[in-house]
C-alpha positions as CSV (number, residue, x, y, z in Angstrom):
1,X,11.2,132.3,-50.2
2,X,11.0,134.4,-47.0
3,X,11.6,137.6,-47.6
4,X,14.1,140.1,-46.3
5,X,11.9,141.8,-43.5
6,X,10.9,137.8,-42.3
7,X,12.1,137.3,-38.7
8,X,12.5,134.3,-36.3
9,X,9.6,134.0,-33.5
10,X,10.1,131.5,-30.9
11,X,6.4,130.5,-29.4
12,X,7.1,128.7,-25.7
13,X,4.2,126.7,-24.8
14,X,3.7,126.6,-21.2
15,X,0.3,126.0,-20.5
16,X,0.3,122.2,-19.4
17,X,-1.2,120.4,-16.7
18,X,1.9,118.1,-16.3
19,X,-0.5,115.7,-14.6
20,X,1.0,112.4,-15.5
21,X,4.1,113.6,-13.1
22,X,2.2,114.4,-10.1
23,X,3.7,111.6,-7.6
24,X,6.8,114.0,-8.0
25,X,5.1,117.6,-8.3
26,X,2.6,117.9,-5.4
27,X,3.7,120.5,-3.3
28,X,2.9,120.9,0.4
29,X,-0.9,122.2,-0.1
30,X,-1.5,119.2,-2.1
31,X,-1.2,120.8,-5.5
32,X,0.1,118.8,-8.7
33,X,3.1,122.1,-10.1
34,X,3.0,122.0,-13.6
35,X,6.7,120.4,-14.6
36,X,7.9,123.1,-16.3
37,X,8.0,125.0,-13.7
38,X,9.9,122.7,-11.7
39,X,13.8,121.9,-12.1
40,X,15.8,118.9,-13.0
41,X,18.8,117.7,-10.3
42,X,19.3,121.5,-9.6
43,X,19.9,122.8,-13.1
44,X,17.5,126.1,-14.1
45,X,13.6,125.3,-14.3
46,X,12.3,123.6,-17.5
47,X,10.7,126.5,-18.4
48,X,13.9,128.7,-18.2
49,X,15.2,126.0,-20.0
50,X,12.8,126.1,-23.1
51,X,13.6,130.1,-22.6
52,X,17.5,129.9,-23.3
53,X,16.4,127.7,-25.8
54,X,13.9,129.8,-27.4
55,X,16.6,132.7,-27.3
56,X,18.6,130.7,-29.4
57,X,17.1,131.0,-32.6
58,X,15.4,134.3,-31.7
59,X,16.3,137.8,-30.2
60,X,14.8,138.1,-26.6
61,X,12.0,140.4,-27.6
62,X,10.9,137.9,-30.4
63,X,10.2,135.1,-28.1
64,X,6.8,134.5,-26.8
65,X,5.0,131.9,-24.3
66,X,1.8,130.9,-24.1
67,X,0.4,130.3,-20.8
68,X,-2.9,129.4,-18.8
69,X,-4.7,132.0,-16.4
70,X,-4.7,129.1,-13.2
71,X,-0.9,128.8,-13.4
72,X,-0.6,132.3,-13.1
73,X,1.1,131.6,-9.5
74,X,3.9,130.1,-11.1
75,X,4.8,131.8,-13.9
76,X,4.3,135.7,-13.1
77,X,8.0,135.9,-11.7
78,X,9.8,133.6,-14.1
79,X,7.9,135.5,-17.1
80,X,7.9,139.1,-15.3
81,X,11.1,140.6,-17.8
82,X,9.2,139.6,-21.2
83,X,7.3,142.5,-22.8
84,X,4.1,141.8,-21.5
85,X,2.2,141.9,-24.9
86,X,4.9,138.9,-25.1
87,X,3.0,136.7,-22.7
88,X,0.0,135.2,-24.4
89,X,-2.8,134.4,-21.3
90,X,-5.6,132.1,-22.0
91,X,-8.5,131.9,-19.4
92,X,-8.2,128.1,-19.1
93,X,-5.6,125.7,-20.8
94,X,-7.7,124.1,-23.9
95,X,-4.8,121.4,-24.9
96,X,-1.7,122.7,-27.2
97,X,-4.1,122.9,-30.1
98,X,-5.5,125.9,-28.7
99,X,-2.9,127.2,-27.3
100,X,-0.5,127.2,-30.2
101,X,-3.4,129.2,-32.4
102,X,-4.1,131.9,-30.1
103,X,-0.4,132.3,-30.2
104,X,-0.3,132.4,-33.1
105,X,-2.9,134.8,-33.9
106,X,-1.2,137.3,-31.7
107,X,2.5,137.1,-33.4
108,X,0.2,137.2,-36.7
109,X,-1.0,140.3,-35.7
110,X,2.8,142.2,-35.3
111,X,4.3,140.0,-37.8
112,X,2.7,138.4,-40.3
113,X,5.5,137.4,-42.5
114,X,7.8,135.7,-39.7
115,X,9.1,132.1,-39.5
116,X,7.9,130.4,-35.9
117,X,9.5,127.7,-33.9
118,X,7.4,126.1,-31.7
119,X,9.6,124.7,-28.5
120,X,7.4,122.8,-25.6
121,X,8.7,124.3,-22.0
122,X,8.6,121.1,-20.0
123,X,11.0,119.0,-21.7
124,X,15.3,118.3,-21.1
125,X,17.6,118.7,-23.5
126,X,21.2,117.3,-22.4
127,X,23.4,118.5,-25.4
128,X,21.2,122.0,-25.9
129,X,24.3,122.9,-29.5
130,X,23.2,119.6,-31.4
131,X,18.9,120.7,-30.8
132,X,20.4,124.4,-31.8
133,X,21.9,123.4,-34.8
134,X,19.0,121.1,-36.1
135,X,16.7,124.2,-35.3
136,X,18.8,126.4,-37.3
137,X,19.0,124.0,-39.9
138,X,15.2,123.9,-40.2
139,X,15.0,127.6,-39.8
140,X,17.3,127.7,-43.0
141,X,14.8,125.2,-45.1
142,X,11.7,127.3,-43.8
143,X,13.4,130.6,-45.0
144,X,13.8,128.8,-48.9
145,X,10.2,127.0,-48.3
146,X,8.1,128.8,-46.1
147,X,5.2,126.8,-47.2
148,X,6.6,123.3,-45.6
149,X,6.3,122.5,-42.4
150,X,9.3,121.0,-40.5
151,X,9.3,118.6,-37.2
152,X,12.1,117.8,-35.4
153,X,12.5,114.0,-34.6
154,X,14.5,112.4,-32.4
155,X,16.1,108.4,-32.9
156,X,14.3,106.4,-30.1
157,X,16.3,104.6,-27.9
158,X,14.2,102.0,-27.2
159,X,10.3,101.2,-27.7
160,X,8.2,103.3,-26.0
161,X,4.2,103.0,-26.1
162,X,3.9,106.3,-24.1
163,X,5.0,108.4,-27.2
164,X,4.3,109.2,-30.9
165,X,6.5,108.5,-33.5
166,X,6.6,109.9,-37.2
167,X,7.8,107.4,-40.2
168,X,9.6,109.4,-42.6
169,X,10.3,108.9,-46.4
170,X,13.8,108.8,-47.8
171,X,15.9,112.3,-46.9
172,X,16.0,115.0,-49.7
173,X,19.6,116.6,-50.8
174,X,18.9,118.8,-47.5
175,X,18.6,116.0,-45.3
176,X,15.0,116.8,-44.8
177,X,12.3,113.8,-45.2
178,X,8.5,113.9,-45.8
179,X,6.6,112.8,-43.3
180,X,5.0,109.4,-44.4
181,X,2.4,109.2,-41.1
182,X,2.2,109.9,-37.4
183,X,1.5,107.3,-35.0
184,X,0.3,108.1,-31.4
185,X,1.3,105.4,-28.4
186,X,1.4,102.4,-30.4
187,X,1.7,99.1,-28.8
188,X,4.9,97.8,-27.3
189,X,5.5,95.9,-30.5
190,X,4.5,98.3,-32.3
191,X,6.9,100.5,-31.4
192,X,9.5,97.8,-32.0
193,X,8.6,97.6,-35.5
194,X,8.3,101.0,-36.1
195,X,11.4,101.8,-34.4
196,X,13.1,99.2,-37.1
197,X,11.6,101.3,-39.9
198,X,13.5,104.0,-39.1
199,X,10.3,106.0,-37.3
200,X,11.7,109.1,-35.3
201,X,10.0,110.3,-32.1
202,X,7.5,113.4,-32.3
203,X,9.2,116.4,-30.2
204,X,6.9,118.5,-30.9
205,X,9.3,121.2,-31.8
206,X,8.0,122.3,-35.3
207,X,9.7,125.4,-37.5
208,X,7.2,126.8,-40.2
209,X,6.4,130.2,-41.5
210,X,3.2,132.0,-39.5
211,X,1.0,131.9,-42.8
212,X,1.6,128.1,-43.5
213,X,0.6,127.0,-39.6
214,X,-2.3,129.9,-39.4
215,X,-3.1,128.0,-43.3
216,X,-2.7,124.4,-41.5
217,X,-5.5,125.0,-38.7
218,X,-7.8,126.9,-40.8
219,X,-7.9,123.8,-43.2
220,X,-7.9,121.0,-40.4
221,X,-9.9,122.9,-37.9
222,X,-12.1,125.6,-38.9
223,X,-14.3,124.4,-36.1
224,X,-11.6,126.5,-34.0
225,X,-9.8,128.8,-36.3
226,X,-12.4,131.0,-37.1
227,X,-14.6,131.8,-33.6
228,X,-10.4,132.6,-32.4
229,X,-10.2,134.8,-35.1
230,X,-13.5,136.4,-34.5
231,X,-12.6,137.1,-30.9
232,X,-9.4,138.4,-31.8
233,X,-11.3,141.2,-33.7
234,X,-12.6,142.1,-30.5
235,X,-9.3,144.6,-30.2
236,X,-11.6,146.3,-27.5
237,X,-12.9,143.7,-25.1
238,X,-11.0,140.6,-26.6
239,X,-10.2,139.8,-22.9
240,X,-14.1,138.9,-22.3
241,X,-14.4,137.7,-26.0
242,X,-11.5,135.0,-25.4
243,X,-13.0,134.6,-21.9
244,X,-16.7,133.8,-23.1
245,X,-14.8,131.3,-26.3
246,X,-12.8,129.4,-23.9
247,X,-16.3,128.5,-22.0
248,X,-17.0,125.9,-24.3
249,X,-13.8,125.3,-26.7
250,X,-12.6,121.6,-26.6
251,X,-9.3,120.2,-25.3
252,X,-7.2,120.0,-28.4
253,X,-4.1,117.9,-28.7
254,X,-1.9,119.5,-31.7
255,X,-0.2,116.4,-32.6
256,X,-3.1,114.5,-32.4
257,X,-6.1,116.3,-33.7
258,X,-4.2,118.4,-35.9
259,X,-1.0,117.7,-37.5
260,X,-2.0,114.0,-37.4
261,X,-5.1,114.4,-39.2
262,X,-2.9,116.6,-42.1
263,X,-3.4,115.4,-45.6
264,X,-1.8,116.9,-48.7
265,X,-0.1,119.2,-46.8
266,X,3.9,119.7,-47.0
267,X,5.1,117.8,-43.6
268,X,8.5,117.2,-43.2
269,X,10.7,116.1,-40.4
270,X,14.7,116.4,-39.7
271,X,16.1,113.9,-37.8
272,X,18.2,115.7,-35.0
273,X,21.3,113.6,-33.3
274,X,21.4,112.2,-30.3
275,X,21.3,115.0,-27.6
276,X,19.4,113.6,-24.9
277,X,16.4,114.7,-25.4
278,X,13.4,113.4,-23.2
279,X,9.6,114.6,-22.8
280,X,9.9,113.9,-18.9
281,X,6.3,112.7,-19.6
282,X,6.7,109.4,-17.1
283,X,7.9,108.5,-14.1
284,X,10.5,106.4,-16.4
285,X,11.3,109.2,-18.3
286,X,12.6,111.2,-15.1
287,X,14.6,108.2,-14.0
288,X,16.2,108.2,-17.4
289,X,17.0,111.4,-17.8
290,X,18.8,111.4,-14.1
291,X,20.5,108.1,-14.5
292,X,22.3,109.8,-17.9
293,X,22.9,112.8,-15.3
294,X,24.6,110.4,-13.1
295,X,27.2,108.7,-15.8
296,X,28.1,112.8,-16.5
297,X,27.0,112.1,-20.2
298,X,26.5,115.7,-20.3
299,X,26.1,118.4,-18.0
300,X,23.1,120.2,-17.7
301,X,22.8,124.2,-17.1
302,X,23.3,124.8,-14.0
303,X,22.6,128.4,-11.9
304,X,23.3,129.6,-9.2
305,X,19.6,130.2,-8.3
306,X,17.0,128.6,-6.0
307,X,14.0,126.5,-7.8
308,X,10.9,129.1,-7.7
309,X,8.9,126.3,-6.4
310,X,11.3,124.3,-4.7
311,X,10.5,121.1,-6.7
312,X,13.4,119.4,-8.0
313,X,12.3,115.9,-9.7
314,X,15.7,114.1,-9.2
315,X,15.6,114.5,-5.7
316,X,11.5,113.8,-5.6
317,X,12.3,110.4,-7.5
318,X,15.2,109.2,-5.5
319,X,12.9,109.5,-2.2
320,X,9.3,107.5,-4.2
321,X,9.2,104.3,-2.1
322,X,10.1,100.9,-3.9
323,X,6.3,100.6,-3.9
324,X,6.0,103.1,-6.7
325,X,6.7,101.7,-10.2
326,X,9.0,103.2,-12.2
327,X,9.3,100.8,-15.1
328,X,13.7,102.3,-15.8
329,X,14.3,101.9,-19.4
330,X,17.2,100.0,-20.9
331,X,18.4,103.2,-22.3
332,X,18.8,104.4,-18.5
């Protein structure tokens, strides 16, 4: 078990590209904004979204984001009230595989014996209690396991080939399955199938202790895991050390590359209830999650605050000509 002194860390990872999104993010210079750092029919930005979410499960001073050097335009003011050791800066977005271990490292460094949640900062959450209290739940099985590792899954609505799915074995007396295998962007009928099987979608909202994640990329990727760790030691030019590593790291998917490629490890996932959750990673995704919006399923957060970057991607998708394919899901 976790012991007294073990505290909650929330790791925000903001360093995305948010490319796929770009007929809806391009802002007057012709620049793609990275979608967390745009709103959502006038609520707060994604980011501060994944922020209130992150403060959830952890006191303000115990959340952490990880961003990339290029956005810095975007997130200075949003991120400007965190401590700044709080802010984790990498000299070029790598993928979330990176990102998530330099993270890492750094909470590793202050403490070592915490539980982490990890919470992406570009997706929306309609029903923010039901994700809170699957969180805390997972939080409580970390705290009496901290060796497992424990995704969040949510119950697809319909196929979709754009995302990954996990297949999960039967539910222990804590509700809590193992994962069985990981499958990225299947085929349509594929997805079907799995979806049958009771597969859950991949959030990629994980809650672990800091030893068993450091522990999970040193045994999947020690290609990455130890030249980090060696710049890290740097504690009096890690700046240029990092700089010079990023030069010629990879672009690492986390899901992918590394919890995908996991074997023998503890993986488990909870399934979390319906609280319309959605990765905004498509053009179909945004026209879901507004269309739920419109029938007042829930309401999202709203503020009375101006988007930083004047992007909102309701209002960018009702004005894409008919031209543009949207392909609205069934679940819209």
């Amino acid at each position: 078990m976790l012991n007294e002194a073990a505290r909650t860390w929330a790791l925000v990872l903001a360093a995305g590209e948010g490319r796929r999104l770009s007929a809806l993010t391009t802002d007057a210079d012709g620049r793609a904004v990275p979608k967390q750092y745009c709103t959502l029919a006038g609520g707060p930005s994604l980011l501060q979204g994944a922020m209130d979410r992150a403060r959830s499960v952890a006191d303000a001073d115990r959340v952490s984001v990880v961003v990339a050097a290029e956005h810095r335009r975007w997130w200075w003011r949003p991120l400007q009230h965190l401590p700044a050791r709080n802010v984790v800066v990498q000299p070029r977005n790598c993928g979330t595989g990176n990102g998530i271990l330099l993270q890492l490292l750094h909470i590793a460094e202050r403490d070592a014996e915490a539980a982490v949640v990890l919470l992406p900062s570009d997706h929306a959450v309609l029903d923010e209690s039901l994700l809170r209290q699957a969180m805390e739940h997972a939080l409580d099985h970390v705290r009496a396991a901290p060796e497992e590792l424990v995704l969040l899954g949510m119950t697809p609505a319909t196929p979709d080939p754009e995302l990954g799915y996990i297949v999960p074995g039967p539910p222990d007396d804590r509700g809590v399955c193992e994962v069985l295998t990981f499958v990225e962007q299947p085929a349509f009928a594929t997805a079907a199938l799995l979806i049958r099987r009771g597969a859950l979608l991949d959030t990629l909202i994980l809650v672990t202790s800091c030893k068993a994640l450091l522990r999970l990329f040193e045994m999947t990727r020690p290609d990455l895991f130890r030249p980090m760790q060696q710049a890290m030691d740097f504690h009096n030019n890690r700046q240029t050390a990092l700089a010079a590593l990023y030069g010629k790291l990879p672009v690492v998917d986390f899901s992918h590359e590394i919890l995908g490629v996991a074997r023998g490890l503890p993986l488990r996932v909870k399934m979390v209830p319906d609280c319309g959750w959605s990765d905004l990673g498509t053009l179909a995704d945004v026209g879901s999650a507004v269309a739920r919006l419109a029938r007042g399923a829930r309401t999202m957060p709203r503020r009375i605050m101006k988007a930083e970057m004047g992007i909102d991607l309701a209002a960018r998708y009702a004005q894409l000509p008919p031209s543009v394919p949207t392909v609205q899901r069934a679940s819209a």
